[in-house]
C-alpha atoms as one frame of an Amber mdcrd trajectory, in Angstrom:
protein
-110.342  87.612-115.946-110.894  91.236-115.325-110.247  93.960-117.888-109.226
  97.293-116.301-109.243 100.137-118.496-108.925 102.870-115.634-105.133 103.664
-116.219-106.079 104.221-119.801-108.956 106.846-119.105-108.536 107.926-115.753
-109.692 107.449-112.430-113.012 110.253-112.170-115.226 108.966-114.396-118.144
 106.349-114.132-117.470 103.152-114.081-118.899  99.756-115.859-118.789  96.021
-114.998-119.317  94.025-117.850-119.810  90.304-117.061-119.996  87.772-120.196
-119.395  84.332-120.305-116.822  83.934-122.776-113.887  85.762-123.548-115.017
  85.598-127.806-118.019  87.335-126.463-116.390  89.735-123.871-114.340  91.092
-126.954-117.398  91.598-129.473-119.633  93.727-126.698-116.025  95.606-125.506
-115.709  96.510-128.980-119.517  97.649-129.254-119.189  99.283-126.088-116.060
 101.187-126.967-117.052 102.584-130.159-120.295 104.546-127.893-118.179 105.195
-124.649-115.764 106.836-126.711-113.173 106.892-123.759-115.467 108.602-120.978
-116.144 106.001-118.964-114.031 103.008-117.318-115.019  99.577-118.470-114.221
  96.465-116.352-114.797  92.961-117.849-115.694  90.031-115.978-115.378  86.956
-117.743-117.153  84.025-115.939-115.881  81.100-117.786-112.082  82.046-116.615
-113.109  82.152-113.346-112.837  85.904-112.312-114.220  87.257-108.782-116.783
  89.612-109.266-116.221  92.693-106.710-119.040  94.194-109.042-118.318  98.045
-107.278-118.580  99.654-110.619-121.283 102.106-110.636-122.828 100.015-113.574
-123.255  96.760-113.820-124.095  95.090-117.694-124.993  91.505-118.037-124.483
  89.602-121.669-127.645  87.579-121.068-130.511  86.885-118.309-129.092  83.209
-117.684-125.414  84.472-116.813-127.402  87.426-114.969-129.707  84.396-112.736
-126.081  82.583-112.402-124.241  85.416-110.828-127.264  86.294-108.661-127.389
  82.392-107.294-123.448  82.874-106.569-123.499  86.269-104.650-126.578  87.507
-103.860-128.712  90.295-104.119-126.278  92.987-105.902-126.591  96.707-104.641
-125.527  98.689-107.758-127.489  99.379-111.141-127.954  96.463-113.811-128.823
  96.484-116.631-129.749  92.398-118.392-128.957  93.097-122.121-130.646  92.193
-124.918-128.571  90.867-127.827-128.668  90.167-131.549-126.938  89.664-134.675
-123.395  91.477-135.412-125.446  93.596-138.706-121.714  94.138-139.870-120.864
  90.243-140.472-124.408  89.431-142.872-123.570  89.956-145.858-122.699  86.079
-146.664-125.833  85.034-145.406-128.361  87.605-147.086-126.523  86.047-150.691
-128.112  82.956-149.916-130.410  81.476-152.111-133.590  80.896-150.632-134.389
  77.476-149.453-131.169  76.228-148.971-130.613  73.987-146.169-127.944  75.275
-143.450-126.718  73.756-140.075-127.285  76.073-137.515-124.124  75.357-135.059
-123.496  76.227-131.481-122.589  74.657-128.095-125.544  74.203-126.164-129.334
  73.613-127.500-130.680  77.204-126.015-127.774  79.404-127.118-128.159  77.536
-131.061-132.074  78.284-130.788-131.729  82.309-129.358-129.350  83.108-132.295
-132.114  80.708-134.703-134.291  83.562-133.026-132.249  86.222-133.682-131.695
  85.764-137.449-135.732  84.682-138.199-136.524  88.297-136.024-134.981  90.086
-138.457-136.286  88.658-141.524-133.575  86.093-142.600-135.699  83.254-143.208
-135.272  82.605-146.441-133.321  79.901-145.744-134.096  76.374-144.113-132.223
  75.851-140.633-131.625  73.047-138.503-129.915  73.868-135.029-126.648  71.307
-134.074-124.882  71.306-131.057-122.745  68.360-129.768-124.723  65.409-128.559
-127.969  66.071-130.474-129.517  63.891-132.733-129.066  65.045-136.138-128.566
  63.741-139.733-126.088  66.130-140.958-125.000  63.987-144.393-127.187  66.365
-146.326-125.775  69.594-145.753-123.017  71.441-147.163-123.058  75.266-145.582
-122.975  76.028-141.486-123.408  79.269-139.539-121.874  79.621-136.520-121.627
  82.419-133.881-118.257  81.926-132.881-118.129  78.045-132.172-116.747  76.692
-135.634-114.456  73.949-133.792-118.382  72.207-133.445-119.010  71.963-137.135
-119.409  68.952-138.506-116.082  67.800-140.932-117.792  67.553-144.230-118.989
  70.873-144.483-117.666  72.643-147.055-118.513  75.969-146.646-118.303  77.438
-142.963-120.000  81.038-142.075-118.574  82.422-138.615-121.249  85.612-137.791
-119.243  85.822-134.260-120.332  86.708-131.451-123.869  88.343-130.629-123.785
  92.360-129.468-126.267  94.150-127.709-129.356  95.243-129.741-130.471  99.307
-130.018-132.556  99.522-126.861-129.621  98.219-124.611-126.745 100.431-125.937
-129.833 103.278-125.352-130.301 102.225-121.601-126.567 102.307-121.134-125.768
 105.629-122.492-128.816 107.126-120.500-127.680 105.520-117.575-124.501 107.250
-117.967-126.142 110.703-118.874-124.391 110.261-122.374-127.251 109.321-124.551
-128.089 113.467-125.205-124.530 113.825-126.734-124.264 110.405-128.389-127.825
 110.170-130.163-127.426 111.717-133.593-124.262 109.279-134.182-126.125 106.451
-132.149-129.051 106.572-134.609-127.084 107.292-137.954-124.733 104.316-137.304
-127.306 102.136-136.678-129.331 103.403-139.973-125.921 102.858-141.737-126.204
  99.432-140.990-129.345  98.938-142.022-128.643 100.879-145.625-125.731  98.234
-145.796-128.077  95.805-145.335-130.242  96.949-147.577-127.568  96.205-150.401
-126.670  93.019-149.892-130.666  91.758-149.267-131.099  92.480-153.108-130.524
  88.713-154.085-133.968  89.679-156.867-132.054  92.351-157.902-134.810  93.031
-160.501-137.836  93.085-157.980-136.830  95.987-155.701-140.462  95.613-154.032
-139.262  92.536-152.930-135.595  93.762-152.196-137.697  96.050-149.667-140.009
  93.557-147.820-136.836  91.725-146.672-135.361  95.065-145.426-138.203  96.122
-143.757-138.542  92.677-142.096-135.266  93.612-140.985-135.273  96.678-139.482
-138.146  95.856-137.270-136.035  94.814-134.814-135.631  98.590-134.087-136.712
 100.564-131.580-137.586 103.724-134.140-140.317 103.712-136.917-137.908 103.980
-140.203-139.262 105.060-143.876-137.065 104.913-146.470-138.300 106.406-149.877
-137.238 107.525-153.440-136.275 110.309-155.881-140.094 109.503-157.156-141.399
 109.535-153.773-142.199 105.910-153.839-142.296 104.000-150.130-139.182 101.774
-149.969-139.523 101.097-146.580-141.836 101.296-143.842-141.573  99.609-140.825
-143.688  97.779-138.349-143.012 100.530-135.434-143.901 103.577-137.716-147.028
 101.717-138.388-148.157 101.508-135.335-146.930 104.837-134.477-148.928 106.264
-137.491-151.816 103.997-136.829-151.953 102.352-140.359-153.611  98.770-141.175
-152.401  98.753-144.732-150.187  95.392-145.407-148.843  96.795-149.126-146.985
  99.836-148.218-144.118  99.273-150.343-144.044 100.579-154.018-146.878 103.147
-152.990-146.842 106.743-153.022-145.746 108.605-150.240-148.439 111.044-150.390
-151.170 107.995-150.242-149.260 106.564-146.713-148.709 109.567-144.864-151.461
 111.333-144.032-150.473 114.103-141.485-150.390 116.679-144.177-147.425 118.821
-142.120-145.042 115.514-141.919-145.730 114.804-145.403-144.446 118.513-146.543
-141.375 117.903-144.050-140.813 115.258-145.880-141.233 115.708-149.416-139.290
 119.475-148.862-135.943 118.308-150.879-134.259 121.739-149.022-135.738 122.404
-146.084-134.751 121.696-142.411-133.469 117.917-141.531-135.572 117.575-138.174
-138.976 117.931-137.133-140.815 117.720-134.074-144.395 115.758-134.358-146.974
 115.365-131.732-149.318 111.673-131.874-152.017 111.272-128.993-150.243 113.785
-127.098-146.806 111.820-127.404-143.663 113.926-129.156-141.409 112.518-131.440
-138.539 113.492-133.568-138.251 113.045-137.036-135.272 112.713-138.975-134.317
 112.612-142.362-131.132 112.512-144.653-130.275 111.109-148.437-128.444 108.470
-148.824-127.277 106.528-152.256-125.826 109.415-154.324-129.590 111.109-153.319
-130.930 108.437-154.831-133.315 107.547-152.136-134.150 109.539-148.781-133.993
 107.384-145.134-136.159 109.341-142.246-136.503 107.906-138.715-139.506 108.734
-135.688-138.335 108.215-132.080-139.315 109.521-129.327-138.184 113.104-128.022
-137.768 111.396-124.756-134.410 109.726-126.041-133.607 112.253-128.796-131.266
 115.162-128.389-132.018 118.126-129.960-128.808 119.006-130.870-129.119 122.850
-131.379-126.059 124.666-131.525-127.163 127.430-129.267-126.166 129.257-125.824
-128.894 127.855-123.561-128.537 124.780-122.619-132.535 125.132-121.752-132.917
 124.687-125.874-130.834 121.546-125.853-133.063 119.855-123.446-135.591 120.716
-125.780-137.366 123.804-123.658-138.555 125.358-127.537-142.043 126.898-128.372
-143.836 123.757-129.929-146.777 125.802-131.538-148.039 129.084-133.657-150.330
 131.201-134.904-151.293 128.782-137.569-151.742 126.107-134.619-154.606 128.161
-133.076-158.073 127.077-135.733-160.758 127.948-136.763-162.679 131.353-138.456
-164.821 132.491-135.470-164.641 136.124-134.462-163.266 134.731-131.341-160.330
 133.608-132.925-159.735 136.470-135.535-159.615 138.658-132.434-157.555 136.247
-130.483-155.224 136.214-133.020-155.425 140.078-133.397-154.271 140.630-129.918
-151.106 137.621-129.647-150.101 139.980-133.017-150.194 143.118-130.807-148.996
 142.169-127.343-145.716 139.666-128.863-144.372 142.864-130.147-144.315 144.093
-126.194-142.265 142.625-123.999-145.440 142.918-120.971-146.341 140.412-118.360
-149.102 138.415-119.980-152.274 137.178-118.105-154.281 134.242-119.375-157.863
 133.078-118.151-159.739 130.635-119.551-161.373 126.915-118.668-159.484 123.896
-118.536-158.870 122.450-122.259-159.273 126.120-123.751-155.462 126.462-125.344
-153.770 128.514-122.628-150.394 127.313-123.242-150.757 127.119-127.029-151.219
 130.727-126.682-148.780 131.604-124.351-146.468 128.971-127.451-147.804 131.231
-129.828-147.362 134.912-128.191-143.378 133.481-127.541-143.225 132.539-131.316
-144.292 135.593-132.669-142.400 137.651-130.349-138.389 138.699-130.727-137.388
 136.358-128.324-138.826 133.196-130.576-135.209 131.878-130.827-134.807 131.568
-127.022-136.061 129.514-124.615-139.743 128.902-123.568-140.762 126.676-120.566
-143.823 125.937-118.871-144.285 125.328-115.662-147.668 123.647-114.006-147.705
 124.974-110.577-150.734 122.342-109.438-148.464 119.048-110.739-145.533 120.467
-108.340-145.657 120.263-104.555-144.851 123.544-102.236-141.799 122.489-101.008
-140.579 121.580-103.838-141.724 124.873-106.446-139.390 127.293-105.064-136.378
 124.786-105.929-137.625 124.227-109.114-137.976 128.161-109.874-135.375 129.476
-108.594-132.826 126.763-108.007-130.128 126.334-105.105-126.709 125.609-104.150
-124.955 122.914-103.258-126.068 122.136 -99.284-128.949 124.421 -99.130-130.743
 121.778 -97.663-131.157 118.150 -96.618-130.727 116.091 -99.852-129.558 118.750
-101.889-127.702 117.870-105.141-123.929 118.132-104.925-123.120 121.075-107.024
-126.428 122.806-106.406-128.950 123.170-109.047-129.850 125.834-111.401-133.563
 127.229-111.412-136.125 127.220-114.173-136.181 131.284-114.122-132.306 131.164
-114.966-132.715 128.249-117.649-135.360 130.444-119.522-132.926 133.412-119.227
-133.594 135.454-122.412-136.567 133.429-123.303-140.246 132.817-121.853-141.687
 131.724-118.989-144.838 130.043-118.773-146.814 130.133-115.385-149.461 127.520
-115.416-152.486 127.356-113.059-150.589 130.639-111.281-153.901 130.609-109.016
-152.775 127.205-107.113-149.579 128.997-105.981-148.924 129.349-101.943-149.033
 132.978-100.692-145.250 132.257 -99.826-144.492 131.943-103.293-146.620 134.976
-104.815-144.101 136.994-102.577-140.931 135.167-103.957-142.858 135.644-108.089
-143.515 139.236-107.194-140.114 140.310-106.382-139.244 138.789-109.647-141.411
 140.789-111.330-140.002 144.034-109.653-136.973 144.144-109.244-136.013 141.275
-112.725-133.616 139.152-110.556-133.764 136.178-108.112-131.429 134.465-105.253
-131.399 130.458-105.354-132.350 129.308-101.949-129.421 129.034 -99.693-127.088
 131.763-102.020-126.379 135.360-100.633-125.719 135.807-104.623-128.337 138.036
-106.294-128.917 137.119-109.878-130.472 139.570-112.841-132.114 138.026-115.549
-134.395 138.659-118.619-137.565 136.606-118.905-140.576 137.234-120.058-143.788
 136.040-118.174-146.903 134.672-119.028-149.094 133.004-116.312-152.569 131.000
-116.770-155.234 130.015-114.988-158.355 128.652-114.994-160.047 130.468-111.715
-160.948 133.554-110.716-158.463 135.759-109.592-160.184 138.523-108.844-162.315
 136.232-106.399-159.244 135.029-104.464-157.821 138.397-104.217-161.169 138.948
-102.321-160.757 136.105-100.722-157.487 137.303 -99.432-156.080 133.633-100.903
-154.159 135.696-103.538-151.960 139.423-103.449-153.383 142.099-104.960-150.149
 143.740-105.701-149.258 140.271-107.443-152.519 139.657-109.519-152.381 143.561
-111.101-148.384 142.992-111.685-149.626 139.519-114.164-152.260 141.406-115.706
-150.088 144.450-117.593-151.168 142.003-120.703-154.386 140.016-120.660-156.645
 138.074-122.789-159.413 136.060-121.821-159.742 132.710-123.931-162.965 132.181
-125.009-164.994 128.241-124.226-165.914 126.053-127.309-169.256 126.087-126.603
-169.385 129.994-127.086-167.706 129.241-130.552-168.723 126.196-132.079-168.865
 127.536-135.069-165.292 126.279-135.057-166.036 122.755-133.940-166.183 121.507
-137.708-162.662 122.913-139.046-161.007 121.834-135.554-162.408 118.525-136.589
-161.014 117.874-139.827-158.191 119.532-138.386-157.549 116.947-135.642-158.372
 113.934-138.093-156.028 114.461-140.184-153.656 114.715-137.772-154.222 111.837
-136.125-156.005 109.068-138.351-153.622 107.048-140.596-156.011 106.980-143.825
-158.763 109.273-145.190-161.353 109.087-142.707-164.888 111.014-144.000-168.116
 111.312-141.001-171.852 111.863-141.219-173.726 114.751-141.135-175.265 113.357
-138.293-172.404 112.688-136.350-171.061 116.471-136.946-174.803 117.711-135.926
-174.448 115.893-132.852-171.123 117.289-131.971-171.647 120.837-132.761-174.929
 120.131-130.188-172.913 119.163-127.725-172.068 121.523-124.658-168.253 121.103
-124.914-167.332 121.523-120.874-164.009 120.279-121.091-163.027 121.851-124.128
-160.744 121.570-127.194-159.082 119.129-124.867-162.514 116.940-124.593-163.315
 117.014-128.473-159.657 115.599-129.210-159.967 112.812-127.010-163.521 112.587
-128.611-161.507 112.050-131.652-159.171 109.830-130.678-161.296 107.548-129.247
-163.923 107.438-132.191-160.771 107.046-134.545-159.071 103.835-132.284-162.641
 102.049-132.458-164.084 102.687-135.651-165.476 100.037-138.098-164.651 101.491
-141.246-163.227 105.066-141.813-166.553 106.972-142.198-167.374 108.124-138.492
-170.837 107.911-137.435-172.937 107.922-134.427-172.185 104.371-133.540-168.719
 105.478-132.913-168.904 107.932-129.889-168.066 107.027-126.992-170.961 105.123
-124.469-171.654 107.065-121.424-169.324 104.768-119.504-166.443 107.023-121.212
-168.251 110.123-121.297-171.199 110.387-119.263-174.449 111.568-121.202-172.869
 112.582-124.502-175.499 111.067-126.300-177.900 113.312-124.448-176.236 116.337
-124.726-176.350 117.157-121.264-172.837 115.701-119.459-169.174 116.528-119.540
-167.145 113.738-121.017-165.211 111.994-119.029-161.871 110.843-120.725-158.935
 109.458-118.537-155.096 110.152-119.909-154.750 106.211-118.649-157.338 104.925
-120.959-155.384 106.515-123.837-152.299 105.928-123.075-153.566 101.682-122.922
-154.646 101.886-126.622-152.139 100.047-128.616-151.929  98.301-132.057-152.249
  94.664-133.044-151.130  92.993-136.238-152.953  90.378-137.309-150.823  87.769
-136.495-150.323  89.147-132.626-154.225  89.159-132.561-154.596  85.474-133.767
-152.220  84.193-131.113-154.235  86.561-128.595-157.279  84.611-129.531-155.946
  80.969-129.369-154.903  82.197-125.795-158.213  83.095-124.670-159.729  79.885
-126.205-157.596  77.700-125.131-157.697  79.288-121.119-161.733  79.353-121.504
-161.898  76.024-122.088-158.983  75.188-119.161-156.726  73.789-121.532-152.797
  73.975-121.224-150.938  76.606-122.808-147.031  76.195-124.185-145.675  77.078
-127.598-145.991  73.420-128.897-149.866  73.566-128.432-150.259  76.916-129.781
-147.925  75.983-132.710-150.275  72.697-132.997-152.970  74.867-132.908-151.824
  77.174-135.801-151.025  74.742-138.263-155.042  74.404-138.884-155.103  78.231
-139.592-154.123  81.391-141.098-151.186  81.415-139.577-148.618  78.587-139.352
-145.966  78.696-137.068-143.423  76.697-135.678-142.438  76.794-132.089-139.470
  79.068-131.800-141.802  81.558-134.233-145.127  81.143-131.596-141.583  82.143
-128.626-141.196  85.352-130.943-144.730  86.312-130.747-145.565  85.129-127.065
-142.655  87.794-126.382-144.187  90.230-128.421-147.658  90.111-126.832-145.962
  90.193-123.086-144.098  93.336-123.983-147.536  95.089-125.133-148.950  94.233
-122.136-152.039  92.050-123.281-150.551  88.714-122.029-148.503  87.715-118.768
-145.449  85.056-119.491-144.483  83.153-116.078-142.730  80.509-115.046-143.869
  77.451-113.294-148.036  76.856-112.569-149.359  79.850-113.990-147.952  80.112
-117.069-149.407  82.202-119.720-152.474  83.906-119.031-154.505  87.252-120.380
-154.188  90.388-118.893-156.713  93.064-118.142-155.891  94.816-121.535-155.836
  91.852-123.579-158.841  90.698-121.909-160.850  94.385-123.015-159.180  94.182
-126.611-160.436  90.656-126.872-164.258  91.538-125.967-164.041  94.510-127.912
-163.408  92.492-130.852-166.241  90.358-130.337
């Protein structure tokens, strides 16, 4: 049966295929759906068990499951629009019978088939309802159901057994937080849909959160179960109280935080969060609601609201990359989050370079001058150009940055100064608008201005004479009001020399200039950007050796700030305990002859953007793996379940499923079907022999 919604909305918007099985399950994920789409899109349901064609031309297409996704693909072939295979859990809104249970009562798990009883079995343990003792039924198996009195069903209560007295219908599964996130930003609606995305789903969770208090005395314990359940989202959450006492802290912010505690819950806030500016964002009872954070070069969002009669405060971290900033302002350059991310009080340390560096941002914001900034890669040229665009009048506007040597030729002038529709071969319909004209009123920030073609000094300087530009293929001259300040890390004066850059151009950047002194030239700065760093990044109170600072203030510093952070991070990711010590720098392998004091470090982005965290339990499992493939013996869930029940952590099979699927989405294991079967990747190879 299909499901045409186009008379009701109209016939210009996007379009979605939904294709479920069942018509009980059609209905829950339309209802989902509708409550997000909110009547801008058209939504077509295919339901599969009625029989319906599938002309699939909808710009979307949404599968209820990977099996009905496989079954469709066997039928017609390799599809040619978008899919997206969703992920599905629990209806949130329809637990509140079975958090009241008391723990260790038995219930009958009922569905049709075997796989469909065990995903929802799944489902429910994932987030954290496991206090009771289930046994999956579907018709045909090979059950003793005489001793049970209370079922839960999604949906399929004409299966229940007669006897059973007391029947729990949870309905039909819906699609989990990352899928409904995929299909708005498919759509281009997840920007204008995020901040009621998020606080429904957290609404949820706070309902939750009443109904799991079955101890209603033991709110420690009232919390564990919450937490367990909100793991299943894609967002670290905290939840704390009027006494600043951790209610809730999930497994995501954990790892996002890089904490190892286990007992979180019941401690003080201050004693968990050690990034000293989150914790005052946090603990400020009237200050702003949102605040941007930075991790190992990662940015994330945090949020924060009361909740209870301001009993208790609920704040969620999630990336920027899926968060809308939603500022009520006239650029749209601020809603895409093109804001000044750092200050004056951002730039540390107490060497006379800095006092004077600071000196002159004070003097030259107040101007409205084209800025010039020189210094070596790693240096801080675009936390100073942040910092100049803070201080200056136009701190409410826009400021982008632009990195001339990540953008090809052909493609900077486009970028810069935009086009119209048909300008050229694979032009956007509708033309596109340039970065100049986005940071209109704002800041411009001109990175590594000395890998620029000569083609494109021309097109910069006219901007810089005469304030206005012309997107390619427009006759339309355009004035605006931006502010420039360019970077670079060579000599300019050289390539004007060298006839590689214009004269004219290089004296028109250099009205305003400041010259950004190395780290080595300064290290009296190296300890305070240190501790500074630290306790931005390390998860606990982390102390070092006097040795270990000796050694880094000896050290030459080539590549920078930028080379002592990784320094840090590294150091921080592998430590032992948390006092830092020689035995935690890097070996040369990393960083050349750091030990020697003679060699750049050499730090790759990839090698930090591969560290991840492990809980204990992941790490067990990650262990049985590799002993059980180094001595070429089979690997399934019953044997690694067999396997656990001699140790530390004792799980049954369906638990070792939730766990295998863990460790394949970090990347340090490889699930496949048929010979191969599970084996270690690269990573969890390397995290394995580190270990040892």
């Amino acid at each position: 049966m299909i499901v045409d919604y186009t008379a009701f909305f109209g016939g210009d918007m996007k379009s979605i295929a939904l294709i479920t099985g069942s018509r009980d399950t059609a209905n829950a994920l339309l209802r989902q759906l509708n409550v997000f789409l909110d009547n801008q899109v058209v939504l077509n349901v295919y339901i599969i068990d009625e029989g319906t064609a599938l002309p699939l031309e909808e710009d979307l297409q949404v599968f209820s499951s990977r099996t009905l996704y496989d079954e469709v693909a066997n039928q017609y072939g390799k599809m040619s629009k978008p899919q997206i295979i969703g992920n599905r859990t629990v209806n949130y809104d329809v637990l509140d019978e079975l958090v009241s249970i008391p723990h260790g009562t038995r219930v009958l798990l009922v569905n049709d088939v075997e796989e469909s009883a065990v995903e929802v079995l799944d489902a429910l343990l994932e987030i954290g309802l496991d206090q009771m003792a289930f046994t999956v039924y579907y018709p045909g198996c090979d059950v003793d159901v005489n001793n049970f009195e209370i079922a839960v069903t999604p949906g399929e209560a004409q299966y229940v057994p007669n006897h059973i007295s007391q029947v729990i219908d949870i309905g039909s599964r819906v699609f989990d937080f990352r899928t409904i996130a995929k299909i708005l930003s498919h759509l281009n609606l997840l920007e204008n849909s995020s901040g009621s995305f998020s606080k429904m789903y957290l609404e949820k969770i706070i309902k939750i959160a009443k109904g799991l208090a079955v101890s209603k005395s033991e709110l420690i314990k009232q919390s564990e179960n919450l937490e367990r359940v909100i793991n299943s989202f894609n967002a670290g959450l905290l939840m704390y109280d009027k006494n600043h006492k951790v209610v809730v802290f999930n497994d995501i912010l954990k790892q996002l935080l890089r904490i190892n505690k286990y007992t979180i819950v019941g401690s003080a806030l201050s004693s968990v969060i050690y990034n000293k500016r989150l914790l005052a964002f946090l603990l400020d009872e009237n200050g702003d609601s949102r605040y941007d954070l930075t991790i190992d070069g990662n940015e994330y969002v945090v949020s924060k609201f009361k909740i209870t009669n301001n009993e208790m405060t609920c704040a969620s971290i999630k990336s920027s990359k899926i968060h809308s900033l939603s500022i009520d302002g006239r650029e749209s350059a601020i809603k895409k989050g093109h804001v000044a991310k750092y200050g004056l009080d951002d730039i540390i340390g107490h060497s006379e370079a800095v006092f004077k560096l600071k000196a002159i941002i004070k003097k030259l914001s107040g101007t409205d001058m084209t800025i010039l900034i020189q210094g070596e890669s790693g240096t801080g040229k675009e936390l100073t150009a942040s910092a100049i665009h803070k201080e200056s009048a136009r701190a409410d506007a826009p400021f982008l940055a632009v990195n001339f040597s990540a953008l090809p030729d052909d493609l900077i002038e486009s970028e810069l100064f935009g086009y119209v529709e048909g300008a050229f071969t694979g032009a956007r319909k509708g033309g596109k608008v340039g970065l100049f004209e986005e940071a209109n009123g704002g800041t411009i920030f001109l990175d590594e201005i000395g890998d620029v073609s000569l083609k494109v000094q021309s097109r910069l300087l006219r901007v810089l004479e005469e304030r206005e530009i012309m997107p390619i293929g427009s006759g339309e001259i355009k004035p605006i009001d931006v502010r420039i300040i360019a970077a670079t890390n060579k000599d300019l004066a050289e390539l004007v020399t060298d006839k590689k850059f214009r004269e004219d151009l290089y004296y028109r950047l250099k009205m305003g200039y400041i010259q950004l002194q190395p780290l080595r030239q300064r290290k009296e700065d190296i300890p305070e950007l240190f501790e500074h760093m630290m306790c931005a990044m390390a998860s606990s109170r982390v102390s070092y050796t006097d040795e270990l600072m000796h050694k880094l203030v000896s050290y030459e510093w080539t590549g920078n700030i930028r080379e002592l952070k990784n320094t840090i991070t590294y150091m921080l990711a592998v430590r032992e305990s948390d006092c830092l010590g020689l035995v935690d720098l890097p070996d040369t392998s990393y960083f050349g002859n750091l030990n020697e004091d003679t060699s750049s470090a050499v730090f790759s982005e990839s090698h930090r953007s591969n560290q991840i965290y492990l809980n204990e339990e992941q790490f067990y499992f990650l262990e049985k793996i590799h002993h059980l493939l180094k001595h070429d013996k089979a690997i399934s869930r019953i044997t690694l379940s067999a396997e656990s029940l001699n140790g530390a952590f004792k799980r049954s099979e369906n638990q070792v499923r939730r766990i295998l699927k863990q460790l394949d989405e970090l990347g340090v294991i490889s699930l496949s079907k048929g010979r191969k079967g599970i084996s270690l990747t690269a990573m969890g190879d390397q995290i394995i022999q580190h270990k040892k």
